[in-house]
C-alpha positions as CSV (number, residue, x, y, z in Angstrom):
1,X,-26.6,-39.3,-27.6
2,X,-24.0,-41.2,-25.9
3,X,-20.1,-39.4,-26.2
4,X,-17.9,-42.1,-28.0
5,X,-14.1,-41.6,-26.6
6,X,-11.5,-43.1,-29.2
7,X,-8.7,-43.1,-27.0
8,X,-10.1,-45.4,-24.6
9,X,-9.3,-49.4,-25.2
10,X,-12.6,-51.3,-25.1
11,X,-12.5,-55.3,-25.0
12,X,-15.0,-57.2,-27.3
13,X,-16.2,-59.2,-24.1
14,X,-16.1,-59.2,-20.2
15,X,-16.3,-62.2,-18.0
16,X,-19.0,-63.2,-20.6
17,X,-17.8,-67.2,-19.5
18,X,-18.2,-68.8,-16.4
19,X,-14.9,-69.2,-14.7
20,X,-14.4,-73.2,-13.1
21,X,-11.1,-72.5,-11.9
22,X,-8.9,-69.5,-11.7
23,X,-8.9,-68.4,-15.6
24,X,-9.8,-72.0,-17.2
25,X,-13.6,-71.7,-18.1
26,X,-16.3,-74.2,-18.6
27,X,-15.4,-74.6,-22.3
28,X,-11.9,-75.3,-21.5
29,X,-13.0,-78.2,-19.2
30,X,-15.5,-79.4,-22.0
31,X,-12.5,-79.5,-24.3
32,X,-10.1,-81.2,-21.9
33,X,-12.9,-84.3,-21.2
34,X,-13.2,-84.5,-24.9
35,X,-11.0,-87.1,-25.5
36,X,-11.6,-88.6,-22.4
37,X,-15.3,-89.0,-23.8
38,X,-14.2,-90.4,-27.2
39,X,-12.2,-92.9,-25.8
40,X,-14.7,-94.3,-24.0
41,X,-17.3,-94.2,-26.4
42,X,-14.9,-95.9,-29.1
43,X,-14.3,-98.2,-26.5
44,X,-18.3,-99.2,-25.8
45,X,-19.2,-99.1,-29.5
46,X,-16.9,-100.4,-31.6
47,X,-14.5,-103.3,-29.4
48,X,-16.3,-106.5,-28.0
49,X,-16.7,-106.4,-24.3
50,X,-14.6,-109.9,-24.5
51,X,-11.5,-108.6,-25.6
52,X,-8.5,-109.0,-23.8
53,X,-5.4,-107.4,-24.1
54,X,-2.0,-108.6,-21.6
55,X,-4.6,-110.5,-19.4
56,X,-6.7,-107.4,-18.5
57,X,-10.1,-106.9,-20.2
58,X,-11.1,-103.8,-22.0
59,X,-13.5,-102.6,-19.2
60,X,-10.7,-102.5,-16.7
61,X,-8.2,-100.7,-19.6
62,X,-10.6,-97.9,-20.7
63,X,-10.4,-95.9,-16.9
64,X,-7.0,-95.8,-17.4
65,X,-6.9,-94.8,-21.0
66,X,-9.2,-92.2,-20.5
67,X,-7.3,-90.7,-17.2
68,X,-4.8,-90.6,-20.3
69,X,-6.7,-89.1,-22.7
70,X,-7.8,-86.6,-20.1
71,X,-4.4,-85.5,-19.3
72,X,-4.1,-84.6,-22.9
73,X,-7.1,-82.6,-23.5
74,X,-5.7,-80.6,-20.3
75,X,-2.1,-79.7,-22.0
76,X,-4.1,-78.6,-25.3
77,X,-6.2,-76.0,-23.0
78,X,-3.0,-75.3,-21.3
79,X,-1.4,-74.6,-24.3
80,X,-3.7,-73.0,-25.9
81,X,-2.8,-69.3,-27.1
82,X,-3.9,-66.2,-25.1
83,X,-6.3,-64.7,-27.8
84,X,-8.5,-67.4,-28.5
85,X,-10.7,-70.1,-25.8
86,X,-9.4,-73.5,-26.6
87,X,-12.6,-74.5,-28.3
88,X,-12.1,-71.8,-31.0
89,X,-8.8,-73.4,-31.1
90,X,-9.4,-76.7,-31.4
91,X,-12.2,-76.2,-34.1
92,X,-10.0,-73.6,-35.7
93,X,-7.4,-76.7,-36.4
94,X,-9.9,-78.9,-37.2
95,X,-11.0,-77.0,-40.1
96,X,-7.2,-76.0,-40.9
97,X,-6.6,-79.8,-41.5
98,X,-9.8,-80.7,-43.5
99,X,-10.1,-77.9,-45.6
100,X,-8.3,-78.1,-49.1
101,X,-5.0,-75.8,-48.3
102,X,-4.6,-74.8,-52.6
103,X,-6.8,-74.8,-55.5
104,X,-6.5,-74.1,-58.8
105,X,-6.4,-70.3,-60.2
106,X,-10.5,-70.7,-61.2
107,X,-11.6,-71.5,-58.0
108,X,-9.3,-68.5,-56.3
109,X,-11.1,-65.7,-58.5
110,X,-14.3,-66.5,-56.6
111,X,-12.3,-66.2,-53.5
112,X,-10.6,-63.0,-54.3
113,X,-12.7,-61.8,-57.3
114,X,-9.9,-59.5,-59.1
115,X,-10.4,-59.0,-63.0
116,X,-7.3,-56.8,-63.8
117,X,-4.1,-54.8,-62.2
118,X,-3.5,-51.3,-63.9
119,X,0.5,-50.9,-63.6
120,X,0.6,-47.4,-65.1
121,X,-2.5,-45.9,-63.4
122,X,-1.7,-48.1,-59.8
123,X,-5.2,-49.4,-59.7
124,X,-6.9,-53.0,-58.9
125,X,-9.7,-53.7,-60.9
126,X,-12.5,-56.3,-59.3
127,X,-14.7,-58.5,-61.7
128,X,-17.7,-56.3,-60.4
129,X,-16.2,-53.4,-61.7
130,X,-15.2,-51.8,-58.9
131,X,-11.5,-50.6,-58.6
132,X,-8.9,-50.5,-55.6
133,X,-6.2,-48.4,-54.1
134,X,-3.7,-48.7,-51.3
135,X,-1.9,-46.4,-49.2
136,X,0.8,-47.8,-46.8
137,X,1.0,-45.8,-43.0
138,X,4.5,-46.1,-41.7
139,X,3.0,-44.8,-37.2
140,X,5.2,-43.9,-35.3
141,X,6.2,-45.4,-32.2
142,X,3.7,-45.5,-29.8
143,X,5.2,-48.0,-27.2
144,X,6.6,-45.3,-24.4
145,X,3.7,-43.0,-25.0
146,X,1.4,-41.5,-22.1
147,X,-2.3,-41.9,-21.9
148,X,-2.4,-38.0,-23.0
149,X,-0.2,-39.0,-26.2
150,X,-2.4,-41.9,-26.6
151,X,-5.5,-39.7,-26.2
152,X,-4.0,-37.1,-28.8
153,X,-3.2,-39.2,-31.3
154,X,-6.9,-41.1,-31.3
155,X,-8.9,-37.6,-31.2
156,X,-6.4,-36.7,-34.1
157,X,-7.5,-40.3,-36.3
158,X,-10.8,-39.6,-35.0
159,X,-11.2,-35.9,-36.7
160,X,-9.3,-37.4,-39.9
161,X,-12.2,-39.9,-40.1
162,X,-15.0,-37.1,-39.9
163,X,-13.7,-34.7,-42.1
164,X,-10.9,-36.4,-44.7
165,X,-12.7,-39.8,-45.4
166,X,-16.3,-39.4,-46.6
167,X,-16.0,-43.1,-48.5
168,X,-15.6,-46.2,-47.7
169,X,-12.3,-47.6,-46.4
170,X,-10.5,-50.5,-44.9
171,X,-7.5,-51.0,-42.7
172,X,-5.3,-53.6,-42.9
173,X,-2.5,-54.7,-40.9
174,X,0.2,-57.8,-41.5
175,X,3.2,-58.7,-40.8
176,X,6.2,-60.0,-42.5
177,X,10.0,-61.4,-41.4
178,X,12.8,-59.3,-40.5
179,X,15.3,-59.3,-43.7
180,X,18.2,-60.8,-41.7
181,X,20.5,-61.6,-44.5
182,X,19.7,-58.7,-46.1
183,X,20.4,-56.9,-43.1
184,X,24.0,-59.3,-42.0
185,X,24.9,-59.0,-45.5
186,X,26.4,-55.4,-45.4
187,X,28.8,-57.0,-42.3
188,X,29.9,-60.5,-44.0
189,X,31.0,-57.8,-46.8
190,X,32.8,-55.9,-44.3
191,X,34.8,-59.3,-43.7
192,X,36.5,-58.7,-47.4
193,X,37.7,-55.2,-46.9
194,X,41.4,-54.8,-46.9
195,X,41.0,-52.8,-43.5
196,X,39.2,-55.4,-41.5
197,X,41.4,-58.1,-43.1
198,X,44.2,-56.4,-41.9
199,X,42.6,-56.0,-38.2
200,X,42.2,-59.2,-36.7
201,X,40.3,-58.0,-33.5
202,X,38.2,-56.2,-35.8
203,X,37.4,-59.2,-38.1
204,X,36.7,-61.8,-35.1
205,X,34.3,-58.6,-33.3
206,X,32.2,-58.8,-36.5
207,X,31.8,-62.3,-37.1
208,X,31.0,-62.6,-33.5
209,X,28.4,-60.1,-33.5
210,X,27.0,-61.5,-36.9
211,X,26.4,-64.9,-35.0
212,X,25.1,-63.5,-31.8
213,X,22.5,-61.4,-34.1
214,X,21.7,-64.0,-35.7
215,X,20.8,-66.4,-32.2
216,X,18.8,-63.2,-31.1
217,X,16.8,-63.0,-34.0
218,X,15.9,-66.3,-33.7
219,X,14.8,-66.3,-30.0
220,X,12.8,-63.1,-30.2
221,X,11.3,-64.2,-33.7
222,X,11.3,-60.7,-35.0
223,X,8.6,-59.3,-37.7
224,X,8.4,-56.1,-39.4
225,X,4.4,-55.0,-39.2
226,X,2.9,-53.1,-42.5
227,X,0.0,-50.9,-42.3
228,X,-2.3,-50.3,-45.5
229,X,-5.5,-47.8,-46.0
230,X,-7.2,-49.8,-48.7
231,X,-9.7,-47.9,-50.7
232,X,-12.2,-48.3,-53.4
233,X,-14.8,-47.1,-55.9
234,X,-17.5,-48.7,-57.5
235,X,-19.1,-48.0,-60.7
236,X,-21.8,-47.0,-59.0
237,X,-20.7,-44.1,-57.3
238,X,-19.4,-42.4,-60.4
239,X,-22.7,-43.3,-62.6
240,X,-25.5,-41.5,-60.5
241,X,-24.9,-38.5,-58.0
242,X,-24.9,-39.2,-54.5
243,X,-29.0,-39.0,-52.9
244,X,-30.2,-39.0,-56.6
245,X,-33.4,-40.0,-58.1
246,X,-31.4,-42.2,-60.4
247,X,-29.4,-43.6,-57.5
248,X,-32.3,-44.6,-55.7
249,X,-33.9,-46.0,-58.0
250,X,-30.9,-48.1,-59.2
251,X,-31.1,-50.0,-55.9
252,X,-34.3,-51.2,-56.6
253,X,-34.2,-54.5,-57.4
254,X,-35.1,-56.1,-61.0
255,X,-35.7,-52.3,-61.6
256,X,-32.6,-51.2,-60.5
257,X,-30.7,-53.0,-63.5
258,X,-32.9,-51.3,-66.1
259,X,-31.8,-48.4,-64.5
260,X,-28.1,-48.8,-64.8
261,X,-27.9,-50.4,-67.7
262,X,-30.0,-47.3,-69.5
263,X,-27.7,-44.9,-67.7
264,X,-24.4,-46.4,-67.7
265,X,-21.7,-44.6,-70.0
266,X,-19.1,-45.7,-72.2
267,X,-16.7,-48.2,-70.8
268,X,-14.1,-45.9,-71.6
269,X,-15.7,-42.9,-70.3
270,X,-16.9,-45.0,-66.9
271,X,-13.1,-45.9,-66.4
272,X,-11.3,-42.9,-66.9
273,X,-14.2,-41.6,-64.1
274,X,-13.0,-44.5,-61.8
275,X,-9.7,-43.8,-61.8
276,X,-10.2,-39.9,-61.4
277,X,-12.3,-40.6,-58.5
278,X,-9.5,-43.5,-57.0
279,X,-6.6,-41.0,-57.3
280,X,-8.6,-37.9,-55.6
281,X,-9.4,-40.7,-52.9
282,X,-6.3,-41.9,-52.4
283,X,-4.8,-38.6,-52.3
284,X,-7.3,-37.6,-49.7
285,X,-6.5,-40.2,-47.3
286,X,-2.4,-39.9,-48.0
287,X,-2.6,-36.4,-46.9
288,X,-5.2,-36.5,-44.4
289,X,-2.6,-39.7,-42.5
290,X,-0.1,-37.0,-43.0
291,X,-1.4,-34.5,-41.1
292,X,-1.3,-36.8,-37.8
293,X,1.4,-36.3,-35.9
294,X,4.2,-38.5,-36.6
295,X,2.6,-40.3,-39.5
296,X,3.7,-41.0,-43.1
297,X,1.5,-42.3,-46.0
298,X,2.7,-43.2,-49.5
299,X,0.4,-44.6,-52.0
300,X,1.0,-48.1,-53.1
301,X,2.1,-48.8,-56.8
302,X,-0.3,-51.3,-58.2
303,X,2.3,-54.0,-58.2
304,X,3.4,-54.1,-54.7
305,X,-0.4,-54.1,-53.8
306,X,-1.2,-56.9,-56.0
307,X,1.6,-58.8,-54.0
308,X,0.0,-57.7,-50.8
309,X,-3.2,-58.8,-51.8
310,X,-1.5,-62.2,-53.5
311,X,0.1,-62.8,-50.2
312,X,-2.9,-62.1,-47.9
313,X,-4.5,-65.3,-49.7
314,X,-1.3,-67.5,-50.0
315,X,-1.3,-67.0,-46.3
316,X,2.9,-66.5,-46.8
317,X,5.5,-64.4,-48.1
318,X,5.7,-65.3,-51.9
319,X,9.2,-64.5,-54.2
320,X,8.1,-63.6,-57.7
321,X,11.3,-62.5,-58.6
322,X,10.3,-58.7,-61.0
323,X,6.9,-58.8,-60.2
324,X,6.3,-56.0,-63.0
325,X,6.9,-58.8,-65.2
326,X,5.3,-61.5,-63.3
327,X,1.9,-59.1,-63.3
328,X,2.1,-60.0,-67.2
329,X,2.7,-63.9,-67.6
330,X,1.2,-65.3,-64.1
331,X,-2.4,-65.4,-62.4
332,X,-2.2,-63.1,-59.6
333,X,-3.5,-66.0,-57.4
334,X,-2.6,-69.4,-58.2
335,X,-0.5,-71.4,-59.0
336,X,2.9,-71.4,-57.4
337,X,6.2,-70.0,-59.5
């Protein structure tokens, strides 16, 4: 059996693309004589070969159309983010700008398929009857760390996962902006305080540094990242025991729903089992996070994790103002406040 060593960084690919020139592969040049390619076309198919435009006929116009066309097809490879191969790029915009960007709230429950939020119990119901749980993982800073650190801290997620997670889990990572205002505010109120009012070097330092904050926050573009352990548990796993007869036979299909609908309890009593089951879970990973060096877990009350989850398909930060109410008078995805 072959030793699997967490603390090493594996790529998904190496030099799986033949390389043209320096980095720039064969893709990128297909994408950069795209244009190139449609021009010409357009031009054979669709204007007569008679046409003249300023004197010149179109045969003599398309070569130096195209060497246009080319040109741009090379700035979009050039510019072209580091992540992706300008081809994933280009069809990634593609479908961006034909795809519908909003739809109404029945069409996002097949997207996201949530039934219910549980603000007293913190729990996310789904319309298959499965329920969800968050837990939010505040690392700590790994960005002077030596290979050793690195290697401890994997080996320490690694052993979590073995012995503290037996279910199964997701990780999710986004970010959001850096509260500037929020954070300037507490100087602009500084400003009004008879102290700095009476210190005119004072006064002029802060509204200096409030505008050169401000300028850096800008240029560096600042986020704040969040980290979330998102957990769930299916009716399933609280109707039959784990390797059971029952459970096997559950997964049979056309038999298999005879079998759970023969077996399945009271709504109530199926419930009250998920949520038991949730909170032991999410427990479980909280303290399990906890026990890494220099980690902190918190579990996530059911309305901030219905915003995460609201924002993850909005695709941007939403404002719902006391989303404790808003949980009770708006969609959870939908239609915009």
């Amino acid at each position: 059996m072959v030793e699997r060593n967490p603390a090493k960084r594996i790529p998904k690919s190496l030099g799986t693309e033949t390389k043209l020139l320096g980095s720039y592969t064969l893709g990128d040049a297909g994408v950069a004589l795209l244009p190139a390619v449609a021009v010409v076309l357009l031009g054979q198919l669709l204007v007569p070969p008679s046409t003249r435009v300023g004197g010149y006929g179109i045969q003599t116009l398309l070569l130096p159309i195209a060497a246009v066309a080319v040109g741009v097809g090379a700035v979009f490879v050039y510019v072209t983010p580091a992540y992706t191969s300008s081809l994933d790029w280009l069809l990634m915009m593609l479908r961006f700008h034909t795809n519908a960007t909003e739809e109404a709230h029945a069409e996002t429950v097949d997207h996201h398929q949530l039934k219910r939020v549980y603000p007293m119990q913190d729990v996310i119901e789904r319309r298959d009857g499965a329920v969800i749980g968050l837990v939010r993982v505040s690392p700590p800073s790994m960005a002077l760390a030596t290979a050793d650190e690195w290697a401890s801290v994997a080996d320490g997620f690694q052993d979590f996962l073995n012995t503290s997670v037996t279910f199964p889990i997701q990780i999710y990572s986004t970010t959001q902006s850096f509260p500037v205002e929020t954070y300037l505010d507490h100087y602009r109120d500084r400003l009004d305080d008879p102290d700095v009012k009476a210190n005119p070097q004072l006064q002029t330092l802060i509204e200096r540094y409030v505008e050169w904050y401000e300028r850096d926050l800008a240029a560096r573009q600042m986020t704040i990242r969040d980290h979330y352990v998102i957990v769930t548990v299916s009716p399933e796993e609280v109707q039959f025991e784990q390797e059971s007869v029952l459970s096997a036979l559950g997964d049979v299909p056309v038999l298999g729903v005879f079998v759970r609908a023969m077996t399945a309890p009271p709504l109530e009593v199926q419930r009250k089992a998920l949520f038991e089951t949730l909170d032991e879970r999410l427990s479980r990973v909280q303290s399990g996070i906890r026990d890494l060096d220099g980690c902190e877990a918190m579990v996530v009350d059911a309305s901030e994790g219905a915003k995460v989850i609201s924002e993850f398909w909005a695709g941007q930060t939403l404002e719902y103002g006391d989303f404790e109410q808003t949980l009770r008078t708006r969609p959870l995805v939908g239609e915009r406040p």
